[in-house]
C-alpha positions, 0 to 999 in steps of 0.5 A: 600864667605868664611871668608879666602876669605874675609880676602884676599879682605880685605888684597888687598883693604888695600895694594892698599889704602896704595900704592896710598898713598906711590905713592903721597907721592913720586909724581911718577907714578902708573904702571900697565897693562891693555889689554896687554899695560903698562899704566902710572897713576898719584897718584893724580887722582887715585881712593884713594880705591878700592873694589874687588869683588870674581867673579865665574868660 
């Protein structure tokens, strides 16, 4: 993986620690879509970081 790659996931991992963050500290929801549903998360049993992996074509 080339180190602009690696930067990217890095930029994603800290941008999603930073937003569960934001969402606890408001007490709302996390939105997102999974399997063309929109799905409500609670901030609070949300995982606190995620790890991205670069996955081939």
């Amino acid at each position: 993986m080339s180190n602009e790659n690696t930067k990217i996931l890095k930029g994603l991992e800290d941008s999603y620690k930073k937003m569960v963050e934001f969402k606890k500290y408001k007490k709302s929801e996390i939105v997102e879509m999974r399997d063309g549903k929109i799905v409500h998360l609670d901030p609070f049993l949300a995982e606190p970081e995620v790890k991205y992996q670069k996955t081939e074509k």
